[in-house]
KOLVODREN-29792 format. One record per residue (C-alpha): residue in three letters; z negated, y, x negated. Coordinates in steps of 0.5 Angstrom, whole numbers. Each point is the difference from the previous one (the first is absolute). Example, Ala and Ser with C-alpha at 12.3 -4.5 7.8 and 13.67 -1.06 7.14 Angstrom:
! residues 2
<site residu="ALA" up="-16" north="-9" east="-25"/>
<site residu="SER" up="2" north="7" east="-2"/>
//
This chain:
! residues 110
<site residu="UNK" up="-27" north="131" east="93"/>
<site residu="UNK" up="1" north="3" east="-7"/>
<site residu="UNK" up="-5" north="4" east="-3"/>
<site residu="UNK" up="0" north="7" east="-2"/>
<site residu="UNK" up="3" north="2" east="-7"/>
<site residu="UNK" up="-5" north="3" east="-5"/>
<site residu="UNK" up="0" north="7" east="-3"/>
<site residu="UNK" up="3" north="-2" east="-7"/>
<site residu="UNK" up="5" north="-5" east="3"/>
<site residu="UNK" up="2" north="6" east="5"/>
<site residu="UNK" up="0" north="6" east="-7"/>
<site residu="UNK" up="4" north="-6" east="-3"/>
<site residu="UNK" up="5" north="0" east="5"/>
<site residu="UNK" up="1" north="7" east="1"/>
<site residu="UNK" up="1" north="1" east="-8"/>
<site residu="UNK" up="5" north="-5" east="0"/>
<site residu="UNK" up="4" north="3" east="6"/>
<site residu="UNK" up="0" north="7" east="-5"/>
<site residu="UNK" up="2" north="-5" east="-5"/>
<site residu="UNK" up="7" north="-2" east="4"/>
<site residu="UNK" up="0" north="7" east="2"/>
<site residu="UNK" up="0" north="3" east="-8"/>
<site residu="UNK" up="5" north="-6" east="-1"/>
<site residu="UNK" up="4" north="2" east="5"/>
<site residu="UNK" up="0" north="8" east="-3"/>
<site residu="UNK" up="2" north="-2" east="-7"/>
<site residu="UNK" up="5" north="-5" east="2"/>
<site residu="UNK" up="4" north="5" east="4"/>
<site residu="UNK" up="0" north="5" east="-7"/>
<site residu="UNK" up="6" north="-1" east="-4"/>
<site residu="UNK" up="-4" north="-2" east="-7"/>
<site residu="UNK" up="2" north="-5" east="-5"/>
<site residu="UNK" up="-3" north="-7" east="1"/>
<site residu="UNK" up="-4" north="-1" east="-6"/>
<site residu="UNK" up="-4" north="7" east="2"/>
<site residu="UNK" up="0" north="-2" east="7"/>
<site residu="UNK" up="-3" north="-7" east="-2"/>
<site residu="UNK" up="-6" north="3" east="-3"/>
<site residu="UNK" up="-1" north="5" east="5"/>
<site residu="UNK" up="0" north="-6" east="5"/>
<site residu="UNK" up="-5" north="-3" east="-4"/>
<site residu="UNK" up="-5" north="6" east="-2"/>
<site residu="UNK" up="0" north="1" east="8"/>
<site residu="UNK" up="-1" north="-7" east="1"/>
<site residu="UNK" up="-6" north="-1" east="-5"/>
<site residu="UNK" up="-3" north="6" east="2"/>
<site residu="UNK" up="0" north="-1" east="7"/>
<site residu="UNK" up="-2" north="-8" east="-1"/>
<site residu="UNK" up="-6" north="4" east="-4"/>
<site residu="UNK" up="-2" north="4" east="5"/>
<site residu="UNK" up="1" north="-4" east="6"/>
<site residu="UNK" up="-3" north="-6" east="-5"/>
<site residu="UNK" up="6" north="-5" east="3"/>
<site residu="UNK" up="0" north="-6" east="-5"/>
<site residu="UNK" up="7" north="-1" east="0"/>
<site residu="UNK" up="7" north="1" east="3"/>
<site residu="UNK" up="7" north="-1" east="0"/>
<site residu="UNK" up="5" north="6" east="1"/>
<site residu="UNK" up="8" north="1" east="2"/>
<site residu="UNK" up="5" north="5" east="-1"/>
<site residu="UNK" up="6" north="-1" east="4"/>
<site residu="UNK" up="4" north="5" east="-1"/>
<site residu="UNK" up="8" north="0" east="4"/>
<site residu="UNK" up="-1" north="-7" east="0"/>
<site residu="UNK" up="-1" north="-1" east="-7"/>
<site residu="UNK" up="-7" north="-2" east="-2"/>
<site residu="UNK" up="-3" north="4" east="-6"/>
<site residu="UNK" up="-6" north="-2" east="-1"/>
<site residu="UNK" up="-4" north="-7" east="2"/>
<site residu="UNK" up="-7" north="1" east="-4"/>
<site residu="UNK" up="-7" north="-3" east="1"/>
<site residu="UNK" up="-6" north="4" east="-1"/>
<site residu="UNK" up="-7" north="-3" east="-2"/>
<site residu="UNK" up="-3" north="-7" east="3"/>
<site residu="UNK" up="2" north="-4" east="5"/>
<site residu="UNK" up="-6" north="-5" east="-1"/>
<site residu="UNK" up="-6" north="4" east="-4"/>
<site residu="UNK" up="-4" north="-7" east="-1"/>
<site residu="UNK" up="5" north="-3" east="-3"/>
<site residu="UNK" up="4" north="6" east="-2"/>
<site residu="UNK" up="6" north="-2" east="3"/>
<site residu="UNK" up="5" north="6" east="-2"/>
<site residu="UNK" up="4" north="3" east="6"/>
<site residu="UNK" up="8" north="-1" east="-1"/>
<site residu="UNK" up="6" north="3" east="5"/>
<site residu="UNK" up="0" north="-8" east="3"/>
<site residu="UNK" up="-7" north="0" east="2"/>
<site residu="UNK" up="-1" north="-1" east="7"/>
<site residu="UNK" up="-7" north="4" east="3"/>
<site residu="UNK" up="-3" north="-1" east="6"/>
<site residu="UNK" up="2" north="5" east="6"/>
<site residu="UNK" up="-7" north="-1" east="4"/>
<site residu="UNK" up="1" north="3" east="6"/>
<site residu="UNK" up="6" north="5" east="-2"/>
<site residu="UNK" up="5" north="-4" east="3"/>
<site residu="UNK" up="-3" north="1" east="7"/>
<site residu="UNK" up="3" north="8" east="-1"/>
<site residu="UNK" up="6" north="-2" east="-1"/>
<site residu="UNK" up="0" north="-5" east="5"/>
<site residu="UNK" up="-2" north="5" east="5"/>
<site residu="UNK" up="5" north="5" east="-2"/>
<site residu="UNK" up="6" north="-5" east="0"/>
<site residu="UNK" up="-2" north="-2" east="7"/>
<site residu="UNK" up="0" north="7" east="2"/>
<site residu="UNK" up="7" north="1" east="-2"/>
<site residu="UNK" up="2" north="-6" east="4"/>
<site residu="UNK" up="-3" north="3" east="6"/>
<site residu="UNK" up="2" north="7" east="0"/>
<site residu="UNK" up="8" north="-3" east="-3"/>
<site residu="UNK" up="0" north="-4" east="7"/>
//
């Protein structure tokens, strides 16, 4: 049984669930993409400051097309490995969430 998560690691994970939120807003205007990067990235490092989130990676993918591939900040604070588009991070128990959901929209399709 896992154990229950801190209050930082909670507040971290509501900050960056308002982040996407914020994204979304912002992607959904019509601006022009260098107005609209440096939106993303004032909200992406004011929400990483606030919430005290070392690093992450954000995609924007709008009509198909992706507009903005970006890391922030560190993947690796020891060996201050920066945080890229291809960086690959550990779900922890996300994926569970997701798993039920699916498996839920099996059962109730039949």
């Amino acid at each position: 049984m896992s154990e229950p998560e801190s209050g930082a690691a909670l507040r971290g994970k509501t900050h960056a669930l308002a982040c996407l939120l914020a994204l979304s807003a912002l992607v959904s205007q019509a601006h022009a993409a260098d107005d609209r990067e440096a939106r993303i990235d004032a909200l992406v490092t004011a929400t990483m400051r606030d919430g005290r989130i070392p690093g992450l990676a954000v995609g924007v993918v709008s009509h198909g097309a992706t507009v903005l591939a970006k890391g922030y900040g560190y993947a690796n604070l020891e060996h201050e490995v920066p945080v890229t588009p291809e960086t690959i991070f550990q779900s922890g128990s996300v994926g569970k969430q997701f798993t039920a959901a699916a498996v839920m929209m099996q059962v109730e399709a039949g």
